[in-house]
Kinemage of the C-alpha trace (Angstrom):
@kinemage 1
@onewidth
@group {chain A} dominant
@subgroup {mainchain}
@vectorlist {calphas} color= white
{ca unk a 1} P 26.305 -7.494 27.306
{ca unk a 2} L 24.061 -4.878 27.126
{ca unk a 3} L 25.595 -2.924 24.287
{ca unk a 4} L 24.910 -6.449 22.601
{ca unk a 5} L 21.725 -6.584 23.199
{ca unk a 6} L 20.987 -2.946 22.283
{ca unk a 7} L 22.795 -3.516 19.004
{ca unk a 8} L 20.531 -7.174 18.165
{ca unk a 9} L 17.530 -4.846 19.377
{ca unk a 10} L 18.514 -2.097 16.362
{ca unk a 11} L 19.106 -4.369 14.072
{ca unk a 12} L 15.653 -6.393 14.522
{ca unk a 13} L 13.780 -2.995 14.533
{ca unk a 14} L 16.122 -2.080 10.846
{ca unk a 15} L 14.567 -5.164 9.931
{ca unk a 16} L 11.168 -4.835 10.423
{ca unk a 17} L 11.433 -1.584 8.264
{ca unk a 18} L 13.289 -3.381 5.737
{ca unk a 19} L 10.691 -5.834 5.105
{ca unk a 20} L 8.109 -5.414 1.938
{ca unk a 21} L 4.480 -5.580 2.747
{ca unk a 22} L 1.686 -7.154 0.686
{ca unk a 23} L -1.858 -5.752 0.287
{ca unk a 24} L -4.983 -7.565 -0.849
{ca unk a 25} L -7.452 -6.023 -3.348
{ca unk a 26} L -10.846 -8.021 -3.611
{ca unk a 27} L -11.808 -8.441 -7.193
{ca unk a 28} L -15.973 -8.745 -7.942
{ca unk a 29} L -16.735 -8.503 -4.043
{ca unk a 30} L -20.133 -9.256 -3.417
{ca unk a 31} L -21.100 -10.459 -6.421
{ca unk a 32} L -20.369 -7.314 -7.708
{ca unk a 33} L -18.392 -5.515 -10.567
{ca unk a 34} L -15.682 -3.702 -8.126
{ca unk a 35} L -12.159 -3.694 -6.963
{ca unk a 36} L -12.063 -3.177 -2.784
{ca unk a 37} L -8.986 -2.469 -0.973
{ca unk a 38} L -8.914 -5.331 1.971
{ca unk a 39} L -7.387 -1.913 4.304
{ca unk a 40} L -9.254 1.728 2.467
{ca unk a 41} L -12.559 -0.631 1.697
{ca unk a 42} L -12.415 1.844 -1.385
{ca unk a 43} L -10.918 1.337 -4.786
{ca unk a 44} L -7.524 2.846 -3.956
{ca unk a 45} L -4.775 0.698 -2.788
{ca unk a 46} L -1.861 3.356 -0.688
{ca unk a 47} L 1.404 1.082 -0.700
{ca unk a 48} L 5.316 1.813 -0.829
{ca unk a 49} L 7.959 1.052 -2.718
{ca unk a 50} L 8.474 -2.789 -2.718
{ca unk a 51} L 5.567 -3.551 -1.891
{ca unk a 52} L 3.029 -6.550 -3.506
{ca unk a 53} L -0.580 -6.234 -4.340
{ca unk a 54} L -2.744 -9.264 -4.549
{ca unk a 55} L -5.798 -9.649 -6.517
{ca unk a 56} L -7.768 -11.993 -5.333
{ca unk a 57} L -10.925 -13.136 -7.342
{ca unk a 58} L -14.198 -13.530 -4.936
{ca unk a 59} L -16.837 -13.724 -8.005
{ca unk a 60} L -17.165 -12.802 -11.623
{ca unk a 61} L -15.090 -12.882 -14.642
{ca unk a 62} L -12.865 -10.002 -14.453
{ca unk a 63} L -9.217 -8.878 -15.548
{ca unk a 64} L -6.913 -6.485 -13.495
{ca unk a 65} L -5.227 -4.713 -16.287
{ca unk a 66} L -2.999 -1.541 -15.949
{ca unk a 67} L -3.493 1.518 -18.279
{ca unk a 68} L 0.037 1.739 -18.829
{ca unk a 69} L 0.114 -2.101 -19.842
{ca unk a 70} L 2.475 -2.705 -16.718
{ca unk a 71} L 0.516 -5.835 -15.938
{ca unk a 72} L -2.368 -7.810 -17.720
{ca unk a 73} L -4.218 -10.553 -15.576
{ca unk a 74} L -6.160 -12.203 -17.765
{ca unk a 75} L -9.945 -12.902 -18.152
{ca unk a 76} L -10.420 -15.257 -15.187
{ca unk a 77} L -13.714 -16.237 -13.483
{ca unk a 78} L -12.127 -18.792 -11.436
{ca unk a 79} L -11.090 -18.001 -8.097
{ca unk a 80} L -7.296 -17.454 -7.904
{ca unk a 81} L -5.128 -14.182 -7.157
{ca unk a 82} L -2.849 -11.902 -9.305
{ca unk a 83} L 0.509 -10.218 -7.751
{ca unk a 84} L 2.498 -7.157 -8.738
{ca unk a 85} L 4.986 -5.561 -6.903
{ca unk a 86} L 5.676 -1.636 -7.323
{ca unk a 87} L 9.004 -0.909 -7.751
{ca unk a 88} L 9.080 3.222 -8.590
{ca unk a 89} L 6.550 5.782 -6.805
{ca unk a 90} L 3.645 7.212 -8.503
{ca unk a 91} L 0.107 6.571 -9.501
{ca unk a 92} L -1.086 3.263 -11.370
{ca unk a 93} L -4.780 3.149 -12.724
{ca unk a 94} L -5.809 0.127 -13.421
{ca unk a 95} L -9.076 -1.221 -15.321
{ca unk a 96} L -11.427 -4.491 -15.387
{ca unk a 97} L -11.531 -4.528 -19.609
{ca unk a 98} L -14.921 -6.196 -20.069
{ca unk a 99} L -16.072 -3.448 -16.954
{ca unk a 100} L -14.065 -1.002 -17.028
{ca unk a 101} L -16.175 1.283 -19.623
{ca unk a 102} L -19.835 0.089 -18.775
{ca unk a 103} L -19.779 -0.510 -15.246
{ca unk a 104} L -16.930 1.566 -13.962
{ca unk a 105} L -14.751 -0.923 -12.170
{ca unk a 106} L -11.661 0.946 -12.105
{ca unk a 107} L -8.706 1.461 -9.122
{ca unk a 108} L -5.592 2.745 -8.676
{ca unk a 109} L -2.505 1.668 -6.768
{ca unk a 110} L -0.345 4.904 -5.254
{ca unk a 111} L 2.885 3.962 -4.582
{ca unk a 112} L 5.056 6.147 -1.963
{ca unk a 113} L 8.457 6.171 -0.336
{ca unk a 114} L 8.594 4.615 3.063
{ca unk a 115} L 7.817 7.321 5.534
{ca unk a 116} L 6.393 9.800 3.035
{ca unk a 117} L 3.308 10.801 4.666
{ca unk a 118} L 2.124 13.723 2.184
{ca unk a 119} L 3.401 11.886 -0.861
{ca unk a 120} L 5.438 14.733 -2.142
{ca unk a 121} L 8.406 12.308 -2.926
{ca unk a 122} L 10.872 13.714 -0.043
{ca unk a 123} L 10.443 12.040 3.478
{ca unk a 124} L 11.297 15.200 5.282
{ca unk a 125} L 9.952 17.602 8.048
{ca unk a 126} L 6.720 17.810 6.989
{ca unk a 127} L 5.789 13.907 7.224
{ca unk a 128} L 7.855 13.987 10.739
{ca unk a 129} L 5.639 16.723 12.047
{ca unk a 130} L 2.356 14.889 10.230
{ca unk a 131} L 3.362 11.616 12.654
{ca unk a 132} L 3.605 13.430 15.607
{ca unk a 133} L 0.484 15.463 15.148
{ca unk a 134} L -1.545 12.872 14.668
{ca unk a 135} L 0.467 10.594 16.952
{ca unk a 136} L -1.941 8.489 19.074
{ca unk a 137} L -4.663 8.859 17.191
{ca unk a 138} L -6.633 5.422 15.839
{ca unk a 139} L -8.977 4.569 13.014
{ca unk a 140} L -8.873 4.014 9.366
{ca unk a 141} L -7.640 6.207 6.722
{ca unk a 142} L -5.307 8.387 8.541
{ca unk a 143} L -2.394 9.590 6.086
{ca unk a 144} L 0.492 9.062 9.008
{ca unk a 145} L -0.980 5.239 9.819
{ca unk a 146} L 2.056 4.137 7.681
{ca unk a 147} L 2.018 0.636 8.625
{ca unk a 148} L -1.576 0.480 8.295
{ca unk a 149} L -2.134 -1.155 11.740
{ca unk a 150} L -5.107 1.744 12.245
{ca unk a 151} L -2.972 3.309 15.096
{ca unk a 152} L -0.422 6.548 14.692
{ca unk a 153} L 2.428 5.070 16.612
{ca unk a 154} L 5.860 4.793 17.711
{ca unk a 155} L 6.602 2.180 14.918
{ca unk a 156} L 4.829 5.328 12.540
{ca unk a 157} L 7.265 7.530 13.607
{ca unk a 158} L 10.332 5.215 13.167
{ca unk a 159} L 9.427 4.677 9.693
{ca unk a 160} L 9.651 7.998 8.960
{ca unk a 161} L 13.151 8.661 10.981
{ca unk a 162} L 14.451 5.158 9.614
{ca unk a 163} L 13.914 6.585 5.769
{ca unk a 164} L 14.577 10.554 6.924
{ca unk a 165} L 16.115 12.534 3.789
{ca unk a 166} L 14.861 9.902 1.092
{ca unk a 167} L 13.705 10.892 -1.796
{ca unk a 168} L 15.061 14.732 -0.778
């Protein structure tokens, strides 16, 4: 019995792991001509592989359009969202066209292995010791956070051991 429930227990917390996440990026926020990360509040969007982002449209006309013409939403200035979901690691800038050039409304999406903490495309010692160095710690913006719940934590440190050796 108990080696069953261990084993239900594992496989739940595989799972969990498993899952893709989606972020939100507010287009035009505050009546303004800018692209906010619902998570960094800044214009860059930290995600892994498989995971979504969602545009959502709060005011303006405005377009989310890659500079690599991976993905065009068009000129919208009704409210509605745009998704995309990053399939390889790397960097993705993306550009408002009619604000990109005048007004600077620019952001980029960086896409990372599950568990890579530095971003150096190996999950390895280096983002295991990063977790447990900054294990415990709480707030916004810390590097190890990996599951972006604002605490460095047990199910930080999992990620990392779950996805040990990828990318290596």
């Amino acid at each position: 019995m108990l080696r069953q429930t261990l084993t239900i227990g594992l496989l739940c917390l595989l799972m969990t792991f498993a899952t893709a996440d989606t972020r939100i990026v507010d287009v035009g926020t505050d009546f303004s001509t800018a692209f906010r990360d619902q998570f960094s509040h800044n214009v860059n969007t930290v995600i892994d592989v498989g995971d979504t982002v969602r545009w959502q449209w709060i005011s303006g006309s405005h377009t989310t359009t890659s500079a690599t013409n991976l993905w065009n939403a068009n000129l919208n200035s009704v409210t509605r969202t745009f998704n995309f979901t990053f399939n390889q690691p790397g960097t993705f800038n993306y550009r408002c066209v009619p604000h990109g050039a005048c007004c600077g409304m620019l952001g980029s999406v960086i896409v990372r292995l599950p568990g890579d903490v530095n971003r150096d495309g190996c999950v390895n010692d280096e983002d295991l010791l990063a977790v447990l160095f900054a294990f415990g710690q709480n707030g916004r913006g810390i590097a190890a956070d990996l599951n972006y719940d604002l605490s460095v934590n047990d199910d930080d440190l999992l990620k990392v051991l779950f996805n040990f050796g990828n990318g290596c």
